[in-house]
gemmi code that builds the backbone of each chain (N, CA, C; Angstrom):
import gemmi

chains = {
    "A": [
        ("UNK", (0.852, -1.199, 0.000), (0.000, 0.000, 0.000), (0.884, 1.243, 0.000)),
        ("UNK", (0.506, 2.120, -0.777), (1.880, 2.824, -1.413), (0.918, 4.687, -0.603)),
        ("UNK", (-0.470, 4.911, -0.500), (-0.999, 5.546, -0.165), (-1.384, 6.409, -1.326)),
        ("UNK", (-1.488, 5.417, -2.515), (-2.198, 6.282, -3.679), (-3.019, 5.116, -4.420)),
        ("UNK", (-4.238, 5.276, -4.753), (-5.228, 4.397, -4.834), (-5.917, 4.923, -6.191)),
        ("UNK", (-6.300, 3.581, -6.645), (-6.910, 3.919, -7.785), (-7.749, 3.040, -8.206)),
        ("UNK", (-9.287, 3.489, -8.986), (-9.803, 2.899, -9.335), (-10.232, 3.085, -10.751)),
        ("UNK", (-11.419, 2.253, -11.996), (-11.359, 0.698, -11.456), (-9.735, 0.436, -11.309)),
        ("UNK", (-9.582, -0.799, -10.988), (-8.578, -1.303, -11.599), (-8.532, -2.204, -12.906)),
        ("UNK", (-9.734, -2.725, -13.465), (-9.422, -3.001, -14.918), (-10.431, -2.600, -15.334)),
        ("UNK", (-10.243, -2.298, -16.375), (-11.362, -1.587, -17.550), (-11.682, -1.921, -18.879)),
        ("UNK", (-12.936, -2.321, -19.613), (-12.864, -3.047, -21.012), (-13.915, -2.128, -21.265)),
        ("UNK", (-13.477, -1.342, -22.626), (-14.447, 0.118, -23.250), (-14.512, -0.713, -24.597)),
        ("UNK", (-15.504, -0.064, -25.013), (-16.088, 0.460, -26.528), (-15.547, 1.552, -26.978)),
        ("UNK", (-14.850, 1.297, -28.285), (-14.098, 2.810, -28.967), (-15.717, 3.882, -28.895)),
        ("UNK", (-16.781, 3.822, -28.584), (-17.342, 4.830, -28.622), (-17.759, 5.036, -26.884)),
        ("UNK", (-17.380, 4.135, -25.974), (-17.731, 4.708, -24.844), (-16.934, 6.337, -24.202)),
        ("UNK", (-17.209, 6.566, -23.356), (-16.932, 7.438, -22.496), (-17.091, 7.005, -20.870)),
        ("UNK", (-15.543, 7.091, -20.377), (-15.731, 6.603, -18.908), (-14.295, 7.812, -18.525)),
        ("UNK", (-14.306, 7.319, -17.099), (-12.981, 7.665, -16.321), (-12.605, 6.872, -15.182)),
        ("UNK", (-11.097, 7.327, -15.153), (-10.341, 6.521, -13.920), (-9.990, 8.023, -13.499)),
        ("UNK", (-10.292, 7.318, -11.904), (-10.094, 7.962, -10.706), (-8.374, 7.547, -9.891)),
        ("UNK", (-7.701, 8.655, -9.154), (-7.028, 8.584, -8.828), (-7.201, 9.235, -7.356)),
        ("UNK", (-6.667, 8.548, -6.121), (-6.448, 9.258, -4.975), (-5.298, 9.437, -3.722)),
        ("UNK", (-4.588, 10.580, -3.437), (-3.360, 10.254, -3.253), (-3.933, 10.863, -1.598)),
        ("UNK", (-3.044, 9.767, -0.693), (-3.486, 10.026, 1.049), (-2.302, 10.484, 1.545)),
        ("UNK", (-1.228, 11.064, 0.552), (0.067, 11.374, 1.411), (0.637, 13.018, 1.707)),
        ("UNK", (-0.802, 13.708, 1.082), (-0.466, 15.183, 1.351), (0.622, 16.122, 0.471)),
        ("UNK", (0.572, 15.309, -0.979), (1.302, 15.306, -1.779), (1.016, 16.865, -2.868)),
        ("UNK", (1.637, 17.320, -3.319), (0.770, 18.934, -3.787), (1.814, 18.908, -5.523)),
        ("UNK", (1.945, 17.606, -6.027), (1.668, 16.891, -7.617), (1.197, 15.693, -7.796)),
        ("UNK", (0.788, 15.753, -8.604), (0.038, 14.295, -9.166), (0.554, 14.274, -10.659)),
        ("UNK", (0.895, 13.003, -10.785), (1.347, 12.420, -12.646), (-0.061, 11.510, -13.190)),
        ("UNK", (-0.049, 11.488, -14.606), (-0.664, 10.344, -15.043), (0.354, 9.642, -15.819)),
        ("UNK", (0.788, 8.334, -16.131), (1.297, 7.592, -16.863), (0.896, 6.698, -17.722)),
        ("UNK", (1.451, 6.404, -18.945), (0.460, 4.995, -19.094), (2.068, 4.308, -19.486)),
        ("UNK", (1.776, 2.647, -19.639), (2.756, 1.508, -19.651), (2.006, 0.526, -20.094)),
        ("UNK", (2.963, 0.656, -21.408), (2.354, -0.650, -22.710), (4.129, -1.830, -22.267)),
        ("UNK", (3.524, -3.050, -22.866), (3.943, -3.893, -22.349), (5.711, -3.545, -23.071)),
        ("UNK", (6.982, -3.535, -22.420), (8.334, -3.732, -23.075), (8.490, -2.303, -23.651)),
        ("UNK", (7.709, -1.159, -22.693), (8.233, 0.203, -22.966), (8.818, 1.214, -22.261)),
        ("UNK", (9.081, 2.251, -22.112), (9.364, 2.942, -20.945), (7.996, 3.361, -20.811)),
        ("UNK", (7.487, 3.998, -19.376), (6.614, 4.766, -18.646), (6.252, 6.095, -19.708)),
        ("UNK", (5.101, 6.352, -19.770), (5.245, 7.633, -21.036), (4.161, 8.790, -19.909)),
        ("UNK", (5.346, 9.909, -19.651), (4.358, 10.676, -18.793), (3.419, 11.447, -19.721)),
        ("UNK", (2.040, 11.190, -19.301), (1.255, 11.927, -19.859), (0.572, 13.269, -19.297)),
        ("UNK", (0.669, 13.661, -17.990), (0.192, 15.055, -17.823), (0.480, 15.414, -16.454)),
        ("UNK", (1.327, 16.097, -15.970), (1.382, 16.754, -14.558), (0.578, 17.586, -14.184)),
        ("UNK", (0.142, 17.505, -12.701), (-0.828, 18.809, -12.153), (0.638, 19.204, -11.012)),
        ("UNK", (0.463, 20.256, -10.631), (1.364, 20.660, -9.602), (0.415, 21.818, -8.790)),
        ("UNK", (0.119, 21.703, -8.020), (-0.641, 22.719, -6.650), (-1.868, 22.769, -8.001)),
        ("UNK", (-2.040, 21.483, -8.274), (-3.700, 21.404, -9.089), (-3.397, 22.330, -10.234)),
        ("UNK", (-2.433, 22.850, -11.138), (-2.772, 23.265, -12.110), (-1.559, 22.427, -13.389)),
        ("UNK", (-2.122, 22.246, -14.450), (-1.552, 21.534, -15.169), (-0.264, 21.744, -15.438)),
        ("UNK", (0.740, 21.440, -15.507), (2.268, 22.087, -16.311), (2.899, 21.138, -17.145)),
        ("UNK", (2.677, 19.984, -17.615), (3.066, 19.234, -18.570), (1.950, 18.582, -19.497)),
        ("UNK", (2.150, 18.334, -20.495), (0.988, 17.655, -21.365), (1.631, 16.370, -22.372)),
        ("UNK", (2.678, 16.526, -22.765), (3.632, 15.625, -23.502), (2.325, 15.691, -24.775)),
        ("UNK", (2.029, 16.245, -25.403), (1.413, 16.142, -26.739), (0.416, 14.922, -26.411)),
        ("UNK", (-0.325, 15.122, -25.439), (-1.451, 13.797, -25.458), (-2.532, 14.208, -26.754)),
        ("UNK", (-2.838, 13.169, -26.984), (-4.138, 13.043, -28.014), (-5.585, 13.639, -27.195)),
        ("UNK", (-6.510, 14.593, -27.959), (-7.816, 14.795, -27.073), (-8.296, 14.118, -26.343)),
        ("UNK", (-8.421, 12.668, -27.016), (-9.357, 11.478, -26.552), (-9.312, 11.707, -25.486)),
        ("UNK", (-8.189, 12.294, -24.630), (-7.695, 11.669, -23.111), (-8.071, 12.852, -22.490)),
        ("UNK", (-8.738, 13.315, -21.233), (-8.776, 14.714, -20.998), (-8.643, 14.841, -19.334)),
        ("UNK", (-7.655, 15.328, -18.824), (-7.185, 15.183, -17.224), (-8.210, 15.928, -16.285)),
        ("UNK", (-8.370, 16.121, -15.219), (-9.161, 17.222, -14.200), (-8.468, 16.729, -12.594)),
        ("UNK", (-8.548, 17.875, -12.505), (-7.560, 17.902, -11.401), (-8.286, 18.650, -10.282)),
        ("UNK", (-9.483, 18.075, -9.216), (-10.596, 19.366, -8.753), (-9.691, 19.722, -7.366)),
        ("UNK", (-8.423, 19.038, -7.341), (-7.796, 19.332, -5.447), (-6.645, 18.607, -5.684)),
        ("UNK", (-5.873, 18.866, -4.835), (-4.665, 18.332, -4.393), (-4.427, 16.751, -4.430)),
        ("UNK", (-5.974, 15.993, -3.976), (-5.621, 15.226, -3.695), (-6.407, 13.746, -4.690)),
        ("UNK", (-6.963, 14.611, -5.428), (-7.635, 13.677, -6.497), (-6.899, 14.268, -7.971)),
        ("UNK", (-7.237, 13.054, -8.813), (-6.779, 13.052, -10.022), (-7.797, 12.347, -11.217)),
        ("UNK", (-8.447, 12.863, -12.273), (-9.242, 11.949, -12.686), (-8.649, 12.036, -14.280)),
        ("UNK", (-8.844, 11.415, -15.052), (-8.459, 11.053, -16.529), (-9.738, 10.343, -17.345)),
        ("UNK", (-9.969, 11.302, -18.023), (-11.365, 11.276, -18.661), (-11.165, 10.884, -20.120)),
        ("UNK", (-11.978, 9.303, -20.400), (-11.445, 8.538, -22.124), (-12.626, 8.701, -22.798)),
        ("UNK", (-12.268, 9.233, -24.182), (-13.724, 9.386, -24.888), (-12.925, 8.640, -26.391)),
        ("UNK", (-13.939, 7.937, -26.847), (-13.567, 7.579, -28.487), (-12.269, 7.365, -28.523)),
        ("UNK", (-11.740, 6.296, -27.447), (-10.430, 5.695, -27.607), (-10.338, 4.336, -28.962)),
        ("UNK", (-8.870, 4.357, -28.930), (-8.713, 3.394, -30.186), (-7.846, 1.834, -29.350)),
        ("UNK", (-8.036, 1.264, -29.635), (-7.724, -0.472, -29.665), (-5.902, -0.033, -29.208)),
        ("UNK", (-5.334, 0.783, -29.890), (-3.561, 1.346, -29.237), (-3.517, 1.817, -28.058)),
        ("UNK", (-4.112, 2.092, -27.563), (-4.634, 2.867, -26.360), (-4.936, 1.794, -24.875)),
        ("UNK", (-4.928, 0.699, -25.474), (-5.397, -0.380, -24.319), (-3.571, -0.074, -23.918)),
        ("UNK", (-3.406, -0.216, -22.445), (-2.112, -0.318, -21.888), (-2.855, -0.130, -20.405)),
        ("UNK", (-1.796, -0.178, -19.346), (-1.696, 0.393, -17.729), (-1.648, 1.529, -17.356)),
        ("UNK", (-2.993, 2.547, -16.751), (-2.573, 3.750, -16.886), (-2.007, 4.193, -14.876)),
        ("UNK", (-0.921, 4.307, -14.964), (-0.727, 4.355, -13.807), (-0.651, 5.532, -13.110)),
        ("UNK", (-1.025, 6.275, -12.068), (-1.292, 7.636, -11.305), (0.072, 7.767, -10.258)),
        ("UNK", (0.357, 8.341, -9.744), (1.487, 8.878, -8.972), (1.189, 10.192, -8.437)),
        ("UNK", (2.143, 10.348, -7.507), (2.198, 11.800, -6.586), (3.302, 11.918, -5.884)),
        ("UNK", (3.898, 13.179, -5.969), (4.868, 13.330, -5.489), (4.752, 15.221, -4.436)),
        ("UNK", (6.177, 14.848, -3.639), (6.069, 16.485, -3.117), (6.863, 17.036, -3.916)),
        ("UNK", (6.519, 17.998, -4.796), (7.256, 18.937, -5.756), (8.147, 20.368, -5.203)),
        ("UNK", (8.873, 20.140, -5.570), (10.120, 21.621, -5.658), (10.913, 21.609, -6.046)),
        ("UNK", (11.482, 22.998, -6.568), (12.567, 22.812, -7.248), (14.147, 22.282, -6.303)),
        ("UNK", (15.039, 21.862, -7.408), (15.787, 21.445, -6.691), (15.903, 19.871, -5.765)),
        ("UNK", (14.475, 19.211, -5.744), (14.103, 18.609, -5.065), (14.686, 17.154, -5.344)),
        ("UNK", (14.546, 16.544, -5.101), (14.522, 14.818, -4.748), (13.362, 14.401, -5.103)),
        ("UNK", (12.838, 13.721, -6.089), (11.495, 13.850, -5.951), (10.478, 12.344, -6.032)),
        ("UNK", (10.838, 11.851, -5.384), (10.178, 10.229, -4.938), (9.143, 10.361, -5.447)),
        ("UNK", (8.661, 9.641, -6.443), (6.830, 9.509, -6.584), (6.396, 8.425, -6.042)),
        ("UNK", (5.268, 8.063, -5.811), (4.814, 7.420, -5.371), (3.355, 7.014, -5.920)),
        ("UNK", (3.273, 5.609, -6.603), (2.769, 4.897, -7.967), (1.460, 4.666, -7.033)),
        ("UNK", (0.055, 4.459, -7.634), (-0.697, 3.647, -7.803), (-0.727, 2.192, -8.282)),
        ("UNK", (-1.576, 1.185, -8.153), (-1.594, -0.025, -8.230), (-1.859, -0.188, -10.143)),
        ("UNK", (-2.272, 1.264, -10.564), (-2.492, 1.041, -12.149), (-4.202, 0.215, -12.441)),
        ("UNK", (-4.825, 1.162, -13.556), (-5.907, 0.836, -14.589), (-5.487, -0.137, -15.289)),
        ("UNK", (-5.953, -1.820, -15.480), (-5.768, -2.170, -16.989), (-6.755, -1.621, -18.152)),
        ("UNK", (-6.507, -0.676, -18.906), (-7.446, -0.494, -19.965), (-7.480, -1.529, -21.206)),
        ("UNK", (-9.012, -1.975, -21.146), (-8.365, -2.639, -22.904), (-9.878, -1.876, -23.601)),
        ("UNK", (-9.397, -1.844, -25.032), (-10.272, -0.680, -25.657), (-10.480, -1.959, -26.346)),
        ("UNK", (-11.996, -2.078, -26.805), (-12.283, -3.420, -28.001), (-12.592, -2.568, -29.371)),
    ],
    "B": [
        ("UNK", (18.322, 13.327, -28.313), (17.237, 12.986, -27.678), (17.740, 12.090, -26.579)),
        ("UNK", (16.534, 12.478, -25.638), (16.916, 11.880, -24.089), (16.238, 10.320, -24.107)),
        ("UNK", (17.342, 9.000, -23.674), (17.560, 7.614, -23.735), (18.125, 7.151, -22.625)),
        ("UNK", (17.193, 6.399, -21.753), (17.872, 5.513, -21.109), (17.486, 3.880, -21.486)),
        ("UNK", (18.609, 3.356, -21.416), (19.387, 2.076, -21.766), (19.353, 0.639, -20.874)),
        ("UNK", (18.389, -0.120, -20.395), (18.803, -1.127, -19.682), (18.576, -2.591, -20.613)),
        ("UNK", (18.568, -3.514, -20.054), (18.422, -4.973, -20.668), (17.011, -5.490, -21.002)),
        ("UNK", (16.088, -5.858, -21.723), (14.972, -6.711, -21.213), (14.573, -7.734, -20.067)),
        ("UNK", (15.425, -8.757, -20.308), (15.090, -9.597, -19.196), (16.969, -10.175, -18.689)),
        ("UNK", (16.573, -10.679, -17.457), (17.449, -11.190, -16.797), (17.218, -12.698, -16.225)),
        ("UNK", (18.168, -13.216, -15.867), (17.550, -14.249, -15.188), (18.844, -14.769, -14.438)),
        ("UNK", (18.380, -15.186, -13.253), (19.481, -15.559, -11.834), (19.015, -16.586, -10.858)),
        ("UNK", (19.762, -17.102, -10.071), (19.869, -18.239, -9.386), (18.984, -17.834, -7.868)),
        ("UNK", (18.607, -18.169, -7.417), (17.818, -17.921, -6.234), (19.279, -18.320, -5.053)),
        ("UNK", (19.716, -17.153, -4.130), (20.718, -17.138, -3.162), (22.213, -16.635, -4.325)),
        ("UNK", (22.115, -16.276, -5.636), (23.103, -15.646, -6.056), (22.992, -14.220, -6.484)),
        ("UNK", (24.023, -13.601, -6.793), (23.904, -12.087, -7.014), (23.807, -11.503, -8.434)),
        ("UNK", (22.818, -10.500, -8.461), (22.572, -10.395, -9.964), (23.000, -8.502, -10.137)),
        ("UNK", (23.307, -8.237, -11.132), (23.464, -6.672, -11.432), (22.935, -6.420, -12.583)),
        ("UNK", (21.846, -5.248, -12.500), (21.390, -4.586, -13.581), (22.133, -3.436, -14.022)),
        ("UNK", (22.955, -3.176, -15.457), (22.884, -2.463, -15.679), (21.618, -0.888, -16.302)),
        ("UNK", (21.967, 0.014, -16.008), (21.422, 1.187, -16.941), (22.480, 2.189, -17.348)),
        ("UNK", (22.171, 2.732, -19.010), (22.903, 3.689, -19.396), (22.264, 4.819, -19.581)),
        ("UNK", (22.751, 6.684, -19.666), (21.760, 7.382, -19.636), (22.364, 8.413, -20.740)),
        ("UNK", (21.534, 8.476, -21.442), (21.855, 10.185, -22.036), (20.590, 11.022, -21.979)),
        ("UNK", (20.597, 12.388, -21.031), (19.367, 13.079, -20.901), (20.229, 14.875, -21.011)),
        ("UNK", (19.292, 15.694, -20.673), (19.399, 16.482, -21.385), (19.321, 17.016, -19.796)),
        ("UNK", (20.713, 17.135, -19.290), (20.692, 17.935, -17.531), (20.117, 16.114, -16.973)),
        ("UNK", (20.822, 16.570, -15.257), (20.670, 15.641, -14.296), (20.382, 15.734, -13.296)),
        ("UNK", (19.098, 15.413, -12.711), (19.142, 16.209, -11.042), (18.958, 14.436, -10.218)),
        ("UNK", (19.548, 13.112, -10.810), (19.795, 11.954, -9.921), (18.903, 11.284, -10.771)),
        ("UNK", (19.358, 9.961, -9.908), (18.747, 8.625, -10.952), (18.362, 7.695, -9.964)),
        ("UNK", (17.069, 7.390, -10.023), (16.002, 6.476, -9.580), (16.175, 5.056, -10.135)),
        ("UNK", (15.919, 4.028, -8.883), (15.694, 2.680, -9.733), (14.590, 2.213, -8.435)),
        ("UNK", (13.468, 1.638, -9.277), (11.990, 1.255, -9.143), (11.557, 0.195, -9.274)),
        ("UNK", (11.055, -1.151, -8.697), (11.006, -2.138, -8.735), (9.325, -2.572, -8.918)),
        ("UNK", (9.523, -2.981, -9.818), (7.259, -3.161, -10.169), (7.206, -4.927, -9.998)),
        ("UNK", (6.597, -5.143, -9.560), (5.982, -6.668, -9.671), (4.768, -7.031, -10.570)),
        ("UNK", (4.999, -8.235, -11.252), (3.664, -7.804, -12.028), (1.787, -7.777, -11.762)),
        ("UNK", (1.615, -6.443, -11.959), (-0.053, -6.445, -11.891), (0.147, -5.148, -10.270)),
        ("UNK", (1.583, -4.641, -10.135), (1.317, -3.768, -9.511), (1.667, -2.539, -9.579)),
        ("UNK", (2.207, -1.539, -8.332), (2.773, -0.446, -8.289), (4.419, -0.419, -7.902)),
        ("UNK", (4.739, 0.369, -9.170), (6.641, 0.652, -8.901), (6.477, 1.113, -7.680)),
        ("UNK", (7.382, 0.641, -7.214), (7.863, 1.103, -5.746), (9.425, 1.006, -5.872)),
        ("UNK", (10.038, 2.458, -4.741), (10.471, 2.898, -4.983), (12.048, 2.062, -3.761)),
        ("UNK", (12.924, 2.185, -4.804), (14.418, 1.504, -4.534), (15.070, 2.143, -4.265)),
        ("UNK", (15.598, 2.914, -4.786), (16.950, 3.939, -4.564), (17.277, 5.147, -5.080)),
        ("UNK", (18.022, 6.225, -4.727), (17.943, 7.288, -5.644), (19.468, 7.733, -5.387)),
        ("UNK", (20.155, 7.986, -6.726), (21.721, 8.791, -6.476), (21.689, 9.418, -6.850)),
        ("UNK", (22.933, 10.465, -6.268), (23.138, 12.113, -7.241), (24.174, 12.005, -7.363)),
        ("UNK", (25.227, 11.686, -6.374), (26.709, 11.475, -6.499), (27.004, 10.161, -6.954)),
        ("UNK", (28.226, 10.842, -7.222), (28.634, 9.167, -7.437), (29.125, 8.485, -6.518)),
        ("UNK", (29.437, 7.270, -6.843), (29.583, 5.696, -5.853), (28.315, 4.617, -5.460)),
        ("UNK", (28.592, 3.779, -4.507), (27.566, 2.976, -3.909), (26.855, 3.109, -3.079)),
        ("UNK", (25.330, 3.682, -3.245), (24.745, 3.412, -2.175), (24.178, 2.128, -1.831)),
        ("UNK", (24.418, 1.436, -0.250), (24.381, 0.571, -0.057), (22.880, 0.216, 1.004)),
        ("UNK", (21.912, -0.274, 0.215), (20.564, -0.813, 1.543), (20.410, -1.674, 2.297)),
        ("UNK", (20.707, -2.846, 2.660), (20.404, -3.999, 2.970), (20.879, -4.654, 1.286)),
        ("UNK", (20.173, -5.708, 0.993), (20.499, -6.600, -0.132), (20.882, -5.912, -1.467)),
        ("UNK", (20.274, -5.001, -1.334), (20.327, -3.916, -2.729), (21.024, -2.639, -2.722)),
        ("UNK", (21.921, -2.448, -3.159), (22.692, -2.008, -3.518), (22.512, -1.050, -4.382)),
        ("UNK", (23.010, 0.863, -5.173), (23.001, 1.173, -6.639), (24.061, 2.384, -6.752)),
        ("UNK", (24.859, 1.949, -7.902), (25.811, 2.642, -7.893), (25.838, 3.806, -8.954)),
        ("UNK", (26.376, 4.960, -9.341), (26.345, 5.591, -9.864), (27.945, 6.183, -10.420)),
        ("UNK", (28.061, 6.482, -11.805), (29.081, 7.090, -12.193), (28.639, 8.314, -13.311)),
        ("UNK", (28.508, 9.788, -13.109), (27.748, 10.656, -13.574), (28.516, 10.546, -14.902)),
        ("UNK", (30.096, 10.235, -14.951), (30.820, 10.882, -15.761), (30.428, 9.904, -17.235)),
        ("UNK", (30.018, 8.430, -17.302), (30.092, 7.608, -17.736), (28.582, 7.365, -17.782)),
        ("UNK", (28.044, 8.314, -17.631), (26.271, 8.295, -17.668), (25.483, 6.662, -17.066)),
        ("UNK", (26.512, 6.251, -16.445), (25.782, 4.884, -16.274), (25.454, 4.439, -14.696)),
        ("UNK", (24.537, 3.400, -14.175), (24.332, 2.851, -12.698), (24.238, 1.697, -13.015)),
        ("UNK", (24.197, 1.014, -12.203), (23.790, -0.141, -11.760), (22.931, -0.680, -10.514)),
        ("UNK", (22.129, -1.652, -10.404), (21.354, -1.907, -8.950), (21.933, -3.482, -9.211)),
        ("UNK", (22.655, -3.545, -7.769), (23.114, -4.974, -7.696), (22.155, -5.555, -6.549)),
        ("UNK", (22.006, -6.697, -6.559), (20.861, -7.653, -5.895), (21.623, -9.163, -5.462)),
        ("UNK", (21.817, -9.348, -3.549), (22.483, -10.252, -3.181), (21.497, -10.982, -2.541)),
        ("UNK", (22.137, -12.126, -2.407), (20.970, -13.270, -1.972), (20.258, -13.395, -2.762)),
        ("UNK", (19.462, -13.752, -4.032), (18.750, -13.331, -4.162), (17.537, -14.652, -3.682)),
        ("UNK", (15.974, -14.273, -3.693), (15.231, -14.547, -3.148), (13.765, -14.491, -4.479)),
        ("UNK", (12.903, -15.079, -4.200), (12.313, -16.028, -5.071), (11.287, -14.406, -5.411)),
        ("UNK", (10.973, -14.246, -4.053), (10.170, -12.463, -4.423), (10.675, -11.446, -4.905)),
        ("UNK", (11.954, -11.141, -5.469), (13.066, -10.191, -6.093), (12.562, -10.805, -7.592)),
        ("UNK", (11.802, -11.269, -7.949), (11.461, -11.846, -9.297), (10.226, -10.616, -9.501)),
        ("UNK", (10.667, -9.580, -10.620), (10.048, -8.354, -10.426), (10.624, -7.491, -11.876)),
        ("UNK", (10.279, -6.811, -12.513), (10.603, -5.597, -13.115), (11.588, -4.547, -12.274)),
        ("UNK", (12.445, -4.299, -12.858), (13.628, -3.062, -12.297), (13.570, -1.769, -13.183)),
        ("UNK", (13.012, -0.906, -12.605), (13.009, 0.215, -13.878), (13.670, 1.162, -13.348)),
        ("UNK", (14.574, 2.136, -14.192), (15.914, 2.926, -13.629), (15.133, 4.003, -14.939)),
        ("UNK", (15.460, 5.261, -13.834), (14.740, 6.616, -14.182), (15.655, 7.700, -13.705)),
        ("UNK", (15.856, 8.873, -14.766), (16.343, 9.630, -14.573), (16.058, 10.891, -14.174)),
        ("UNK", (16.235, 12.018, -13.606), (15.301, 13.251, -13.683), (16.370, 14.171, -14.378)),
        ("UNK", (15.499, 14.893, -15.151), (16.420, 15.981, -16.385), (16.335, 17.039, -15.665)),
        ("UNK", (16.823, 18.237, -16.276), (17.424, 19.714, -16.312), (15.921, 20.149, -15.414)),
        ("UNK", (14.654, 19.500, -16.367), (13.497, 20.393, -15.556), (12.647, 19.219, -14.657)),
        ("UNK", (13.918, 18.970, -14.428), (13.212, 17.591, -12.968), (11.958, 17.345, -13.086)),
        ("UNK", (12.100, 16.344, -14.235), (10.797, 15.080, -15.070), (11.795, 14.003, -14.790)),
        ("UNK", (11.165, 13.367, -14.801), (11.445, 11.358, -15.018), (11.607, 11.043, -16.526)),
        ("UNK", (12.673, 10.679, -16.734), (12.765, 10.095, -18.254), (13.166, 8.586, -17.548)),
        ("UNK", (12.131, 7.794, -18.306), (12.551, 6.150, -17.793), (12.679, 5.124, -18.661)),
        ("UNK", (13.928, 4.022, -18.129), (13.776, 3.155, -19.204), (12.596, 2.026, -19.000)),
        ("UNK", (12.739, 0.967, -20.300), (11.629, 0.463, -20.340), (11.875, -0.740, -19.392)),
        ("UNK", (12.769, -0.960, -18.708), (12.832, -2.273, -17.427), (13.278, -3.386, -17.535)),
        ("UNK", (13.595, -4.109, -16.820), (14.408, -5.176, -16.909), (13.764, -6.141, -15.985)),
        ("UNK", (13.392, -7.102, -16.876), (12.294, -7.978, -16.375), (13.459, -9.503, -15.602)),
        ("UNK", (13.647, -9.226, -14.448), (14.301, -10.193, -13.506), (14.112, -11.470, -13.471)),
        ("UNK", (13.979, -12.768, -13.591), (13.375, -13.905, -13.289), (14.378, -14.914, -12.661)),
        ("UNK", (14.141, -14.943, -11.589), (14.695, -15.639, -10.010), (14.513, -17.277, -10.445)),
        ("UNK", (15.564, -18.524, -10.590), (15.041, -19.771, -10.449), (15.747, -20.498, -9.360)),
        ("UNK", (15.031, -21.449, -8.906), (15.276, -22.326, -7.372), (17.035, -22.566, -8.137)),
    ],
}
model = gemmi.Model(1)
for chain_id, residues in chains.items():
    chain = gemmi.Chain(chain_id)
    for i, (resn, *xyz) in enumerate(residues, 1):
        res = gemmi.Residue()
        res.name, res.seqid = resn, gemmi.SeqId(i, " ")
        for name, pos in zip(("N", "CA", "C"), xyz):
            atom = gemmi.Atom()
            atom.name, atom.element = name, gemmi.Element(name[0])
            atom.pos, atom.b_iso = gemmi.Position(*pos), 0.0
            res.add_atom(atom)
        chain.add_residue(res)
    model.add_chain(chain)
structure = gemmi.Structure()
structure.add_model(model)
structure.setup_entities()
């Protein structure tokens, strides 16, 4: 138990559904990451919040759309995903500053599979 | 472009010692992370250097040489639950995680 929780933990969509994964971090942490991890790749960061406001995006595709309502939640919102898109989307949080050391600290990870 | 470098898979003797390499080229360095995932869970977190040499934990070990962009996480005893993913991560100039894709361990009796 790492003190960042996430749900579901597996997920099977319709390229035309619309759902989300929830993220929740209990460690008083003031960033949150989203990641995703396809099988034999590196970790691909997909969007930082820092004191809840966004500062990284890495060129995500629309489909994917982040919200960030507090410190301590994280949600990632999938609309009209494609079959490439099935992977592990894993959540994290860390204490941010510059200069810092900056330990994150992972969630247990979404399996998404898109049919 | 920013690359880090480790092995796919490994494989070692259960009670012998195994070393992962990683190599790095990133763009600025503020230390290098190595992260241990099991499968179907959460990386959790191993070690972190800025300087160089060995830091030493209990069984695990990770060494660092900035000049030679490279570490290693060495693993003694090893033990049947050390059968795990090793992922070694770097943080750049604007302290992000650039990570490699892992080194899938497999421990036999």
């Amino acid at each position: 138990e790492t003190g960042v929780t996430q749900t579901p933990r597996h997920l099977v969509m319709g390229m035309t559904n619309k759902k989300s994964l929830k993220c929740e971090q209990h460690l008083g942490h003031n960033a949150m990451y989203w990641y995703k991890q396809s099988a034999k790749k590196p970790l691909e960061l997909m969007f930082v919040y820092s004191l809840e406001e966004r500062v990284e995006n890495n060129s995500v595709p629309s489909r994917f759309s982040p919200e960030c309502p507090n410190s301590s939640h994280l949600f990632l919102h999938l609309h009209t995903l494609q079959p490439e898109d099935s992977a592990l989307y894993l959540c994290a949080s860390s204490q941010a500053g510059t200069g810092g050391y900056n330990e994150q600290f992972f969630g247990p990870g979404t399996r998404l599979t898109v049919l | 472009g920013q690359n880090i470098d480790q092995p796919t898979e490994m494989t070692a003797t259960e009670g012998a010692i195994v070393q992962i390499n990683c190599t790095y080229q990133t763009s600025g360095f503020n230390g290098l992370f190595w992260y241990q995932q099991h499968a179907g869970e959460a990386p959790t977190f191993l070690s972190y250097n800025v300087l160089d040499g060995l830091e030493e934990k209990g069984r695990f070990s990770s060494f660092l040489s900035r000049s030679k962009g490279y570490s290693y996480l060495l693993l003694k005893e090893l033990q049947m639950k050390d059968s795990a993913s090793y992922l070694c991560a770097v943080m750049d100039s604007n302290y992000q995680l650039i990570w490699g894709a892992g080194t899938k361990l497999i421990i036999k009796p």
